[in-house]
C-alpha positions in Angstrom: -19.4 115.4 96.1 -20.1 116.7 92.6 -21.2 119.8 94.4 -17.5 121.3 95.0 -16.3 119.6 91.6 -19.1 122.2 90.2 -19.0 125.0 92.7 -15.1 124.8 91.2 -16.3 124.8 87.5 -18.3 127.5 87.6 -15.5 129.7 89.7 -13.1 129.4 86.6 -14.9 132.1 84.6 -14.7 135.0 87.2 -10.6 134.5 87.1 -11.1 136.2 84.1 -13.1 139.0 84.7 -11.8 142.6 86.2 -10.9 143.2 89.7 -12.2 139.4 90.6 -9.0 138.6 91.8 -10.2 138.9 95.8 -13.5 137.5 94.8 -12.3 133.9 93.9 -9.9 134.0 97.2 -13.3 134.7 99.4 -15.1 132.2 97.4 -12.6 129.8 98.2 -12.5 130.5 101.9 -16.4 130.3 102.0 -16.2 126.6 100.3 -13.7 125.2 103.0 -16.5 126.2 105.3 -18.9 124.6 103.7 -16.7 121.8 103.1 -16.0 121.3 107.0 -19.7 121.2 107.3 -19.9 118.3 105.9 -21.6 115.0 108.2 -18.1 113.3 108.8 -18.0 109.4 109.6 -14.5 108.2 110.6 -14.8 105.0 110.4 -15.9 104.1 107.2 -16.4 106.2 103.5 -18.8 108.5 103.2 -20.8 110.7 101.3 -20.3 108.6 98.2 -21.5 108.8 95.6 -21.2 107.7 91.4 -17.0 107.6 91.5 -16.6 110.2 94.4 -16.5 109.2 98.0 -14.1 110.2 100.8 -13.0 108.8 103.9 -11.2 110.9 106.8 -7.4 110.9 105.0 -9.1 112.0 101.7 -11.2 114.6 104.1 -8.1 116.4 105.6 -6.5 116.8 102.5 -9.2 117.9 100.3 -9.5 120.3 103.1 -5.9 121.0 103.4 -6.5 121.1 99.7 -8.8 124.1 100.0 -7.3 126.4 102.5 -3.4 126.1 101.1 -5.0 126.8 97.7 -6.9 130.2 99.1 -4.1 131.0 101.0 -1.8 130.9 97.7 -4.1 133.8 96.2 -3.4 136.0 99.1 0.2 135.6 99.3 0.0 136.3 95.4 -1.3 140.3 95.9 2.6 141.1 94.1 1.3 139.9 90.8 -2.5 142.0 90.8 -0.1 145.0 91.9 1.8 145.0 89.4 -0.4 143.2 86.6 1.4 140.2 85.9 -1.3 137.4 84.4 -3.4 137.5 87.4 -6.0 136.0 85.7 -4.3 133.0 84.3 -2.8 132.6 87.9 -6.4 132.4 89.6 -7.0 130.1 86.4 -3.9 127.9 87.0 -5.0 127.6 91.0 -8.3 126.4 89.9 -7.0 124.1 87.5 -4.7 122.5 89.7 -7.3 122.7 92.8 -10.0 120.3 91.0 -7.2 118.4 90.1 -6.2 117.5 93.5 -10.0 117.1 94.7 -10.3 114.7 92.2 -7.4 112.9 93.2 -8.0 112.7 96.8 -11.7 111.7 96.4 -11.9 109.2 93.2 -12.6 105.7 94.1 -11.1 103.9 91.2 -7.9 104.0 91.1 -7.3 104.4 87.5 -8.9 107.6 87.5 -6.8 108.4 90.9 -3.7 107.9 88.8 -5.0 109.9 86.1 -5.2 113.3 88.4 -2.4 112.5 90.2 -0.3 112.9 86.8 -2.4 115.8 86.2 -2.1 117.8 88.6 1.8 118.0 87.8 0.9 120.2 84.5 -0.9 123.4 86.4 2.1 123.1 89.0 4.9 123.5 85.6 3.0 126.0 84.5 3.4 128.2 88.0 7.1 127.2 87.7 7.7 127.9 84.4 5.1 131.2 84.1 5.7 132.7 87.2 8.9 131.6 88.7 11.6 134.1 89.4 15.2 132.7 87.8 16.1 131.6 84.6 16.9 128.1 86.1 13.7 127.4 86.2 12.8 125.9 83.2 15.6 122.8 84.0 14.0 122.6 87.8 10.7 122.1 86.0 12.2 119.5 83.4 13.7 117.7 86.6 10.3 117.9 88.5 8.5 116.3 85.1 11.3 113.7 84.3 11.7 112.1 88.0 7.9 111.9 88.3 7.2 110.5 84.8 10.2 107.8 85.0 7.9 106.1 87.4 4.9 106.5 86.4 4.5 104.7 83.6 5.4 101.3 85.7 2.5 102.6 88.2 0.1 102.6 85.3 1.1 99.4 84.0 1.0 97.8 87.8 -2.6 99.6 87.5 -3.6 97.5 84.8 -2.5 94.6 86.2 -4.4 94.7 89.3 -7.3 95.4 87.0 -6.6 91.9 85.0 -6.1 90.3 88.8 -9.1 91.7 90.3 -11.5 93.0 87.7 -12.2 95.9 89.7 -10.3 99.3 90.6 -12.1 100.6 93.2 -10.1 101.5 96.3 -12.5 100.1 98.6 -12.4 96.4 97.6 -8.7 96.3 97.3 -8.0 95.6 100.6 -9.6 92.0 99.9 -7.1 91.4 98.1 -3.4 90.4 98.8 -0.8 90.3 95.8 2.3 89.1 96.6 4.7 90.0 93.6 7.7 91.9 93.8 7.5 93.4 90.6 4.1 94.4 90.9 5.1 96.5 94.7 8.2 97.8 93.1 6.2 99.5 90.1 3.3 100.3 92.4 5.2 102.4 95.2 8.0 103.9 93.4 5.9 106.7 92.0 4.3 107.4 95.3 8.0 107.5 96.8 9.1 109.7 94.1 6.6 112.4 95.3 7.0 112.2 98.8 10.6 112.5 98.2 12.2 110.3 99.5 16.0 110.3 99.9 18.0 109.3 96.6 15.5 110.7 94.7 14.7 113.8 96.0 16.8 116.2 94.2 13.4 117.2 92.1 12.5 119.4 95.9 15.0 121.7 96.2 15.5 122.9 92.7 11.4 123.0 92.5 11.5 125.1 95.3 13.9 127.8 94.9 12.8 128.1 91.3 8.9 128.2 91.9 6.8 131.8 92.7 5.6 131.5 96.5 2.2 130.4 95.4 4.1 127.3 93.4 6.1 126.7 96.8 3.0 126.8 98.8 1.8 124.3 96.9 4.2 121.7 96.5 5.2 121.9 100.3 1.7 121.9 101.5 -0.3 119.4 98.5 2.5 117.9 95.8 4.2 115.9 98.6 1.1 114.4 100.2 0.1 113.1 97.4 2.9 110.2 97.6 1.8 109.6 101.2 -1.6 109.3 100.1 -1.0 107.2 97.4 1.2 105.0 99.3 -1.5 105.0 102.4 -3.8 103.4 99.3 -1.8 100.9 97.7 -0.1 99.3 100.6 -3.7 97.7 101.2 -3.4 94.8 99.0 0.6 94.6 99.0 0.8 93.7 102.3 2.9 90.6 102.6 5.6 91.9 100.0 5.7 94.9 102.1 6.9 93.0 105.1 9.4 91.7 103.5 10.7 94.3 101.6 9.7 97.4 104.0 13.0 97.8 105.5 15.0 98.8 102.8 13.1 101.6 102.6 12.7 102.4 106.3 16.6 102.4 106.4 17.0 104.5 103.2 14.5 107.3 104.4 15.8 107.6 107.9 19.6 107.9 106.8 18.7 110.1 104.2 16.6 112.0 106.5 19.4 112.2 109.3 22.1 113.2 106.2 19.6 115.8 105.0 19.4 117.4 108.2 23.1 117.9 108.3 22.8 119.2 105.1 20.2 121.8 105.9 22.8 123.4 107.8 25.2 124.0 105.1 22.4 126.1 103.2 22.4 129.8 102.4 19.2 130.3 100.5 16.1 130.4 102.8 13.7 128.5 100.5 16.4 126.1 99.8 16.5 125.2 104.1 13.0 125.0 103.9 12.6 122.6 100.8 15.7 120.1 102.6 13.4 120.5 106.3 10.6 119.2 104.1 12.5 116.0 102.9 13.4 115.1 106.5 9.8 115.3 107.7 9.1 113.1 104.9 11.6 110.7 105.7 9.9 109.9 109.1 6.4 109.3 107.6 7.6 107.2 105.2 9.0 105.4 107.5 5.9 105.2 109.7 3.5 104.4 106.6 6.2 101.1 105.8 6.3 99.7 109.0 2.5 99.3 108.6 1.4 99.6 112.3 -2.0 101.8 113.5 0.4 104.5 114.9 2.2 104.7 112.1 -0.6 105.2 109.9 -2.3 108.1 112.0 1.1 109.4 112.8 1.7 109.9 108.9 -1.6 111.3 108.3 -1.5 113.6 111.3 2.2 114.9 110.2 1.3 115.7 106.6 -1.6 117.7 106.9 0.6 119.8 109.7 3.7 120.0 107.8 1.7 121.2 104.8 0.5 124.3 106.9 3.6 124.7 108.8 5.8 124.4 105.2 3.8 126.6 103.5 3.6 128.9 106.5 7.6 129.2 106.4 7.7 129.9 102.2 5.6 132.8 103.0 7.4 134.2 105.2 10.7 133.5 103.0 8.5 135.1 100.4 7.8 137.9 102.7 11.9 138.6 103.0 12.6 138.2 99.8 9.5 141.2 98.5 11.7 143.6 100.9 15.5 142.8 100.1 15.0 141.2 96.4 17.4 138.0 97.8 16.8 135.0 99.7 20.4 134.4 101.2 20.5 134.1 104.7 23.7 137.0 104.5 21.8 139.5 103.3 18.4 139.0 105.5 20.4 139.0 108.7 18.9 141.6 111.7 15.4 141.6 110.7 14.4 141.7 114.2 15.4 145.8 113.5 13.1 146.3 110.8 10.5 143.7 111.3 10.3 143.1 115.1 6.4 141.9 115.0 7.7 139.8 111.8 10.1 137.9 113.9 6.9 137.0 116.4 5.7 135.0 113.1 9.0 133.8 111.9 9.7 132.2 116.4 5.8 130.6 115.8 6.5 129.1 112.3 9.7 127.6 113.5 8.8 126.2 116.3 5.9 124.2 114.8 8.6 123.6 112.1 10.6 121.8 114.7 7.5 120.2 116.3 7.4 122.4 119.6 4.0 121.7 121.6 1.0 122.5 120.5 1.6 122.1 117.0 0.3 119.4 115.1 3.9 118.0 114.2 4.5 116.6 117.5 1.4 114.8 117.9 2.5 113.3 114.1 6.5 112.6 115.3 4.9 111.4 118.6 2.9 108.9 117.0 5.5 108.1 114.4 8.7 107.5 116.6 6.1 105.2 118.3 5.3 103.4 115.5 9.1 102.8 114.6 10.4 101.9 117.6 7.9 99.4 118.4 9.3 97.7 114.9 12.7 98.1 115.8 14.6 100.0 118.9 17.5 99.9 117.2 16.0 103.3 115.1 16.4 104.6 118.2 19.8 106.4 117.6 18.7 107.8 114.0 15.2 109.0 115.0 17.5 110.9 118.3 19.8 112.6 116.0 17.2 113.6 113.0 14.4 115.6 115.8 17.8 116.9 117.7 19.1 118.5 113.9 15.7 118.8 113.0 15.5 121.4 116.0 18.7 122.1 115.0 18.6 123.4 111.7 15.0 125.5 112.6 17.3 127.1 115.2 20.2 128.3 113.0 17.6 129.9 110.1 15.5 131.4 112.6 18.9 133.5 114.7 20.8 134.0 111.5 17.9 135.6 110.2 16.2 137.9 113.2 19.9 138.6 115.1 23.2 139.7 114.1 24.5 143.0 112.1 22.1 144.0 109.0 23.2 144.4 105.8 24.7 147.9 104.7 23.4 147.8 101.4 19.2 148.1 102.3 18.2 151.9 101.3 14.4 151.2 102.0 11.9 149.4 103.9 8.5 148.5 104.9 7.3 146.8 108.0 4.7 143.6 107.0 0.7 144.6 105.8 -2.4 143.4 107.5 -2.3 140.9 104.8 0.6 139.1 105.5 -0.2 139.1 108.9 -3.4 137.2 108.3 -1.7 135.7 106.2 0.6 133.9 108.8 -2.4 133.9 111.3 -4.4 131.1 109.1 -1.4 129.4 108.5 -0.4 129.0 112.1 -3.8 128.9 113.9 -5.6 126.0 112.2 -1.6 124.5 112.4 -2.0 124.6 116.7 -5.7 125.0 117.2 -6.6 121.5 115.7 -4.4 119.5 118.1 -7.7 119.9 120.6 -9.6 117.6 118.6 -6.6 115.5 117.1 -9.0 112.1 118.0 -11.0 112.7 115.0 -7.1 111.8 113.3 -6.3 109.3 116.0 -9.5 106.7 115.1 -10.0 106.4 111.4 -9.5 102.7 111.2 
């Protein structure tokens, strides 16, 4: 695996040189190909080697990973037109992109914290360097502040099952079973932190709106996995506390998910819809990662790797809006259907994965996860009804309020969408439909 790690390293100098900025995006794209070509095993790690090895979760989303991270530089073309730090950008990606490869495919699970903390700084810095308003330095302080309020119990809980154990790595925890409260309070707050769930979510939405597309590509598609992938980890060798305690947070995360889709409908700022949608699909894998079932499990895995493309899919086209009219509010970008008719084509596909419309990878992953929850209690029944009814709801109401109605007086020029955008979309939505053919590689990882 140290091949990508160095394939990576050596990458970083050509961010600096001239008119590179293209060459590190094809780069990029030629090592997720590479990377797929890899000899997969499903059941069992593989391709390990000194502290690297991966299984098939950290496979998808070093993958996922990858693509999101290419795709970032191509939705980025604003800044090389008009010379804005390109170079640190591409730096910045590449920082933060060996930062989450480390993360995903680190055995020991000291070293997994350590990247998983890290890769918050490269994600500030695309806040703070390239974000748009002046509120984002206080989204960024909220972003660093709710993550490292619970992240110093994680390390501590860390250590602990280093002094319990006398080992780290992730493979022989699940021969373990620790049944402390403390110890599963400290260890899966963090992770729930990330994902977001609901009380402690208001990081998202600030994050969101404040961050530079490539920043909300990143945290919609990457930031947020990383709490399900943690949690996927450390619920190994926490298993009987879990049962006991799993749900409190089954109950939180569903309410909050149901209230959040309520919510979405009160927003007016596109990105700001997009960032709440994201919290609800969370909401449901949390859920199906606590109730600790197979279905769940694939369910979750199979959701986050097709929300991340569908997420990030939907910021670029926000992105997209906002390059033409300079503002994301949903009053001013009404009628695009006029200007952008092949636009709106993109927008319909986006949405409708967004709301988990056949053959997107979504509803395979709600499928699998209203499975998983109902077969722990039927009673979820009602909550799991109203959040994919508003769910479709809410994708409904931002894609008509955008495409129909009476466009704003105020737009004196326009531009229908480049060949890049366009292919732009295309990668996020093909791989986002295409892969449901061979979902089974998902379905049988255990």
């Amino acid at each position: 695996m140290m091949k990508f790690l160095f394939m990576m390293l050596f990458m970083i100098p050509l961010c600096f040189k001239k008119k590179m900025f293209w060459l590190v995006q094809m780069l990029l794209l030629f090592m997720v190909f590479l990377f797929m070509n890899l000899n997969l095993n499903i059941v069992n790690f593989f391709n390990i080697s000194y502290m690297f090895s991966f299984d098939i979760i950290s496979y998808g989303l070093v993958l996922l990973s990858m693509w999101i991270c290419s795709l970032m530089i191509m939705a980025s073309e604003n800044l090389l037109k008009v010379n804005f730090y390109f170079n640190f950008f591409l730096f910045n990606v590449m920082i933060l992109l060996i930062m989450l490869y480390l993360t995903f495919s680190v055995m020991n699970l000291f070293m997994f914290y350590m990247f998983f903390e890290g890769s918050l700084i490269p994600t500030l810095m695309l806040i703070i360097g390239w974000g748009y308003q002046p509120e984002r330095m206080q989204a960024s302080i909220y972003l660093l502040f709710y993550t490292l309020f619970v992240s110093l119990p994680l390390l501590i809980g860390i250590f602990y099952v280093f002094k319990e154990m006398n080992s780290m790595m992730i493979y022989f925890l699940k021969f373990f079973d620790l049944s402390y409260y403390l110890l599963y309070i400290s260890m899966v707050m963090a992770f729930l932190v990330k994902m977001p769930m609901y009380f402690v979510h208001l990081w998202l939405p600030k994050a969101h709106v404040e961050a530079p597309v490539s920043g909300s590509m990143i945290l919609a598609a990457i930031m947020l996995k990383l709490g399900g992938y943690g949690l996927l980890r450390v619920l190994i060798f926490l298993q009987k506390v879990n049962l006991k305690l799993n749900y409190c947070w089954v109950i939180i995360s569903l309410l909050g998910g149901f209230y959040i889709s309520l919510k979405c409908f009160c927003q007016v700022d596109m990105k700001s819809l997009i960032a709440y949608s994201s919290v609800a699909h969370m909401s449901i894998v949390i859920g199906g990662i606590m109730v600790m079932n197979y279905w769940g499990f694939m369910g979750a895995y199979i959701l986050m790797i097709g929300h991340g493309l569908c997420s990030s899919g939907m910021f670029c086209l926000a992105n997209i809006n906002y390059e033409r009219l300079s503002s994301r509010s949903l009053f001013i970008n009404k009628g695009m259907m006029n200007f952008m008719p092949s636009m709106s084509l993109w927008w319909f596909l986006l949405v409708s994965s967004n709301m988990a419309a056949p053959p997107s990878l979504n509803l395979m992953g709600e499928i699998s996860l209203i499975n998983s929850l109902l077969s722990w209690s039927w009673f979820l029944m009602i909550l799991l009804m109203m959040i994919s009814f508003f769910s479709a709801g809410y994708s409904l109401y931002l894609y008509s309020y955008i495409q129909h109605g009476k466009y704003y007086v105020g737009l004196y020029s326009f531009y229908m969408g480049s060949s890049r955008e366009y292919l732009l979309l295309m990668l996020h939505w093909l791989p986002l439909n295409i892969m449901i053919v061979k979902v089974d590689y998902s379905m049988i990882w255990f």
